[in-house]
C-alpha positions as CSV (number, residue, x, y, z in Angstrom):
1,X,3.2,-23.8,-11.1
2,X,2.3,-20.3,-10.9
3,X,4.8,-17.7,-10.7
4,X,4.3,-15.5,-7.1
5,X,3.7,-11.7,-6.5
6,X,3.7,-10.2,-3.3
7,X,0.0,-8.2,-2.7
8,X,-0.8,-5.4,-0.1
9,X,-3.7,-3.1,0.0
10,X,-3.2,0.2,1.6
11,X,-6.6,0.0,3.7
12,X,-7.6,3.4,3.3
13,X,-10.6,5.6,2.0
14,X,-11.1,7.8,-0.5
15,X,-11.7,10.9,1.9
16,X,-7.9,10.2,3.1
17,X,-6.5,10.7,-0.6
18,X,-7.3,14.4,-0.3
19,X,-5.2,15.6,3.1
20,X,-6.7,19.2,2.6
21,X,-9.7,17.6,3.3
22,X,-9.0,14.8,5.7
23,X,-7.6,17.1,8.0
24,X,-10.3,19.3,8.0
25,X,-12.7,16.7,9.2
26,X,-12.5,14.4,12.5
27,X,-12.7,11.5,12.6
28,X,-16.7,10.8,12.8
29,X,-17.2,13.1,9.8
30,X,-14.8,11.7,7.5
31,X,-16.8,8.3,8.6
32,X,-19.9,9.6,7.6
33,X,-18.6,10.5,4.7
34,X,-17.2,7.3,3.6
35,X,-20.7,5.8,4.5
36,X,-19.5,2.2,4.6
37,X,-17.9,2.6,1.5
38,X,-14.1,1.3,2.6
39,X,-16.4,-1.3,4.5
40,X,-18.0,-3.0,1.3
41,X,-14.8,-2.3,-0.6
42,X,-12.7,-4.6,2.0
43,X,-15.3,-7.0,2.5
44,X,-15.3,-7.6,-1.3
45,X,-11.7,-7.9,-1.6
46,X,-11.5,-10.6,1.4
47,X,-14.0,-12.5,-0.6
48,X,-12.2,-12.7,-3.3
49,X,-9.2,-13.1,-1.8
50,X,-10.6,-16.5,-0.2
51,X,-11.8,-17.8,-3.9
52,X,-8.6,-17.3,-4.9
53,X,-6.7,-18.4,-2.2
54,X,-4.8,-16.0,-2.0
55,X,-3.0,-13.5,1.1
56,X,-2.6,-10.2,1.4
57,X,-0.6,-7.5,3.4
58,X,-3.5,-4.7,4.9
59,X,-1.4,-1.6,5.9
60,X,-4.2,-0.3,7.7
61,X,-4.8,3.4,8.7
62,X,-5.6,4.0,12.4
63,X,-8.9,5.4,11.5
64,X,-10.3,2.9,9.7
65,X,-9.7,0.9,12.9
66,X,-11.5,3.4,15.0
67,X,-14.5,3.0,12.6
68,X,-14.6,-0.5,12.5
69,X,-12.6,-2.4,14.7
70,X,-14.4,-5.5,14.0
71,X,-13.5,-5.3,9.8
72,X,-9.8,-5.4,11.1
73,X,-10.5,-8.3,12.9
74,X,-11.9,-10.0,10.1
75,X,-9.0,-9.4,8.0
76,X,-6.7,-11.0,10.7
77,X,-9.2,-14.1,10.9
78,X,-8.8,-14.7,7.4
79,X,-5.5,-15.3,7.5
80,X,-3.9,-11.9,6.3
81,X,-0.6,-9.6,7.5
82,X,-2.0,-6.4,9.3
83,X,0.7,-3.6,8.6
84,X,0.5,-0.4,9.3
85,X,-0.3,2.9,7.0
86,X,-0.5,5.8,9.4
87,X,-3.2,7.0,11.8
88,X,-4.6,9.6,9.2
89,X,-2.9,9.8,6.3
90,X,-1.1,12.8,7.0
91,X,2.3,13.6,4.7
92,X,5.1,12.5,6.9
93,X,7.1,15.7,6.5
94,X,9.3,15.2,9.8
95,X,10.0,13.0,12.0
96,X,7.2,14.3,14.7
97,X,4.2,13.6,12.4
98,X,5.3,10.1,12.3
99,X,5.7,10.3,16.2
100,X,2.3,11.7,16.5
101,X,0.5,9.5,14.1
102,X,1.8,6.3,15.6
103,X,0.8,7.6,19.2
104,X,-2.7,8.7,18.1
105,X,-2.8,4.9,16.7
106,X,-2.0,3.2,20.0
107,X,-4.7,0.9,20.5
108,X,-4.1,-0.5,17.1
109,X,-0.7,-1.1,17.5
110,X,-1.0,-2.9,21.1
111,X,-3.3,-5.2,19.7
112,X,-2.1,-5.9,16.4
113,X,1.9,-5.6,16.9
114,X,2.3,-5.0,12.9
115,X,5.7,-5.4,11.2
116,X,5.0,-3.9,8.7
117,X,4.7,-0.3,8.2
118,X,4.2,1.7,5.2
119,X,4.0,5.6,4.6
120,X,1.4,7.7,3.0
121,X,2.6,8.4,-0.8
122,X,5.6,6.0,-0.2
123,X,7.0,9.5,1.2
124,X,9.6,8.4,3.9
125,X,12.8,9.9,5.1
126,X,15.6,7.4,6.0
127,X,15.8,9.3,9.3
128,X,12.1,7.6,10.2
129,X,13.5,4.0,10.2
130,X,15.0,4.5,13.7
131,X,11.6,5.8,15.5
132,X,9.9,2.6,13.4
133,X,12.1,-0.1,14.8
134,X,11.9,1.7,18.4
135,X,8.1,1.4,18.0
136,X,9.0,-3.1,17.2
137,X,8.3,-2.7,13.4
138,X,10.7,-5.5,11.4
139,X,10.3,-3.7,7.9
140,X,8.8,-0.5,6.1
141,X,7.7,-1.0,2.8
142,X,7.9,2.6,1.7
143,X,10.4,2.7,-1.2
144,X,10.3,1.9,-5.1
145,X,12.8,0.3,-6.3
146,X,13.5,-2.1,-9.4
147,X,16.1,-4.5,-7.5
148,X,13.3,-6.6,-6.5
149,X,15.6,-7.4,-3.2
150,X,15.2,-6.8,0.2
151,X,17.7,-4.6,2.1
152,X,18.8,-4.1,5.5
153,X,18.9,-0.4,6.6
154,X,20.6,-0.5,10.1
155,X,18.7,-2.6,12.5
156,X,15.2,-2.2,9.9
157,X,14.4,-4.6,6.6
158,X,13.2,-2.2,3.6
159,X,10.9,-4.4,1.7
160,X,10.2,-2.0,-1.5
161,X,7.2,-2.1,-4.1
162,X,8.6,-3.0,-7.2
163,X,9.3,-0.3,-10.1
164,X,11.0,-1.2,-14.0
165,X,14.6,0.6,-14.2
166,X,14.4,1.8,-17.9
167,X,17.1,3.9,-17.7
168,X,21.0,2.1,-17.7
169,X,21.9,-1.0,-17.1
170,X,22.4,-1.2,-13.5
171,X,19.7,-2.2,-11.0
172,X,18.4,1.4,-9.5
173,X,19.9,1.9,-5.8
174,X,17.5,2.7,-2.8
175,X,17.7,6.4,-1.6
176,X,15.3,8.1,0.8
177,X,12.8,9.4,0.2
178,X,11.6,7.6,-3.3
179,X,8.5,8.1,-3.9
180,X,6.5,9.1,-7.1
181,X,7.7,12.0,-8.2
182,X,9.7,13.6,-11.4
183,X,13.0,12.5,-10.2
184,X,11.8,8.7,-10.4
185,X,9.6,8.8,-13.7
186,X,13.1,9.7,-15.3
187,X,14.6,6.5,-14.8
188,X,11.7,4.0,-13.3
189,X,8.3,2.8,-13.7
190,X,7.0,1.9,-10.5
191,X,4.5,-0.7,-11.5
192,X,4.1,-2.1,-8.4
193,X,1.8,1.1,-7.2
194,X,-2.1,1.3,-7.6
195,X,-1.3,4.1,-10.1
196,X,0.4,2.1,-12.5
197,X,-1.8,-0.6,-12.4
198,X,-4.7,1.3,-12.6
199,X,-2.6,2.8,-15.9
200,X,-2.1,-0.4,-17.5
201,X,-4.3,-2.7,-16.3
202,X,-4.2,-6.0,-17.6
203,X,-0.8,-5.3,-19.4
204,X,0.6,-5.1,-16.3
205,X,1.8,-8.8,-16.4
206,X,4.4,-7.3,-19.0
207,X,6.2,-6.0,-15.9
208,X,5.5,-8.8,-14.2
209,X,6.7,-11.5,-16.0
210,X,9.7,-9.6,-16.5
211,X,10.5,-9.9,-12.8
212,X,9.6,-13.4,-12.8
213,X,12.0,-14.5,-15.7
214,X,14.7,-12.6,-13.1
215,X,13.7,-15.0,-10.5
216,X,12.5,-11.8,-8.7
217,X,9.2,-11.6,-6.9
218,X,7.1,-8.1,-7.7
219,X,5.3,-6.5,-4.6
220,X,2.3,-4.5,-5.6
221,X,-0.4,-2.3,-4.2
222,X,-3.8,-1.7,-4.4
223,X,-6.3,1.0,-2.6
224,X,-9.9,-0.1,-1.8
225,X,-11.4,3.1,-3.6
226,X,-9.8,1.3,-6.7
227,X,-12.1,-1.5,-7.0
228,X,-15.7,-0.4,-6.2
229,X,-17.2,2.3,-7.6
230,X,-16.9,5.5,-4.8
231,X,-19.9,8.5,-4.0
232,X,-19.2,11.1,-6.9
233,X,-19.4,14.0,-5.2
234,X,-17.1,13.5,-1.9
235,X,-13.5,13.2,-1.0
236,X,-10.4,12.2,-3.0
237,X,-10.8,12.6,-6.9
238,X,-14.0,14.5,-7.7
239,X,-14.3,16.4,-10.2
240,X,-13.2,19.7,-9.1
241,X,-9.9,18.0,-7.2
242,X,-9.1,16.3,-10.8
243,X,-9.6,19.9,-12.7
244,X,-6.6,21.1,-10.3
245,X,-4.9,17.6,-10.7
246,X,-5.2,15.7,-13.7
247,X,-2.1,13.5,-13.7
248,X,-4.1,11.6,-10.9
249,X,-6.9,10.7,-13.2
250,X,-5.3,7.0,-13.8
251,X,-7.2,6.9,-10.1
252,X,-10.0,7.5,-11.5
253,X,-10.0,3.7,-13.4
254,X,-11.5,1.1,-12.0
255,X,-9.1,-1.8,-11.2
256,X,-11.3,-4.4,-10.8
257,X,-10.9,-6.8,-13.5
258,X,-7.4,-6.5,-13.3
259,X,-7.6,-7.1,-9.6
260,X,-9.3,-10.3,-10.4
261,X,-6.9,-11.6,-13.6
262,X,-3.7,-11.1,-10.9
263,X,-5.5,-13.6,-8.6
264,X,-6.6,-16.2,-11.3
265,X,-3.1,-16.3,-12.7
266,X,-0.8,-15.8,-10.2
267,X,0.3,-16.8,-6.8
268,X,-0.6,-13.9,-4.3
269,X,1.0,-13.9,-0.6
270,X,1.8,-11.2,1.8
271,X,4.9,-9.9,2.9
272,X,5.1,-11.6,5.8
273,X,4.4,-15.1,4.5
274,X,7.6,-13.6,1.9
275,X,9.4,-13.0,4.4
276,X,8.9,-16.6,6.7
277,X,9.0,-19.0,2.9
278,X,12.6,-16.8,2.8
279,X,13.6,-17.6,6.2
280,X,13.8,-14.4,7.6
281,X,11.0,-14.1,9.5
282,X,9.9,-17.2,12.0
């Protein structure tokens, strides 16, 4: 039998990756500059999904919905978790961003009712979990964290993408916020994120089958702009935003094939079909 990871795609586009630029641009304009990109890129990963029988966790940004309602549609059709990522991608630096971005996305939160919800960078203060569960979300998923468990913080489930704890013996604790930064790196490799894996690639199932032989189950990320090939000259990771940046070039690498390996050799679900096979959802 194949061993299991957990798989989520932060439904995003490339323009979103670059918040300077994203909000700079409404909403139409960062449309036409995606020109259907995020489109193809999700229609190409629910195709394969299907060959593979597979699931997946969509944390969707409110835009993307106001684009194309109908692609989030599809995505529910097929049988996969709609979560939430934000309405714009903006940094959640306090507590009324997050207030603000779920009101702006309204209409997709009424129809959909995610659990889920996950936060732009995995950048989230423990503060937040309060105005999520007031809002009906049952988890956030905006942590790394090697324990490969999921915790209950007050009345909320933290559901956290999985990182390697290289550093000491003990499994690493969760503290808010933990995203990737300098502070992590020391002590963790977050392997679950699309960073890492477009790092590693393939090699990749090192981590994971470390997790597996713990009778842990890995939860893992990917971004749509990871797997098809994105307009050169616009939005997140061009060549003048990489010049300023270049620790984000692993970005850059096209995750593709390893996309593909994870689903021929693996058991893929999303969180919420975790979280009901655990008995924790119904």
């Amino acid at each position: 039998m194949k061993n299991t990871n957990i798989l989520s795609i932060d439904t995003e586009s490339f323009i979103h990756g670059d918040e300077n630029l994203s909000k700079s641009l409404s909403c139409e304009q960062k449309k036409i500059l995606d020109n259907g990109h995020t489109e193809r890129a999700v229609r190409y990963i629910l195709k394969l999904l299907k060959k593979y029988d597979a699931t997946a966790t969509f944390f969707i940004i409110g835009e993307i919905y106001e684009w194309n309602p109908g692609l989030i549609d599809t995505i529910e059709k097929e049988g996969h978790e709609i979560g939430f990522h934000s309405h714009n991608h903006k940094l959640l630096k306090n507590a009324d961003i997050l207030r603000q971005q779920i009101t702006y996305s309204k209409n997709f939160i009424k129809k959909f009712r995610p659990k889920g919800f996950r936060a732009p960078l995995i950048y989230l203060k423990k503060e937040y979990l309060k105005i999520l569960k007031r809002n009906r979300f049952i988890y956030d998923s905006s942590v790394y964290n090697s324990s490969g468990h999921i915790e209950k913080i007050g009345n909320m489930l933290e559901f956290p993408v999985s990182s390697f704890k290289f550093l000491g013996k003990q499994e690493s604790k969760i503290y808010f916020p933990k995203n990737l930064n300098l502070r992590l790196l020391t002590q963790e490799i977050p392997f679950g994120s699309g960073y890492f894996i477009g790092l590693f690639k393939k090699n990749i199932r090192i981590f994971l089958e470390y997790f597996h032989r713990k009778n842990k189950v890995p939860v893992l990320f990917f971004h749509p702009w990871q797997l098809l090939p994105k307009p050169k000259n616009n939005g997140f990771l061009n060549f003048n935003y990489l010049v300023k940046r270049p620790k984000l070039i692993p970005y850059t690498f096209n995750v593709n094939n390893t996309f593909i390996y994870l689903l021929k050799n693996y058991k893929n679900i999303s969180l919420e079909d975790y979280l009901i096979k655990e008995g924790i959802l119904e």
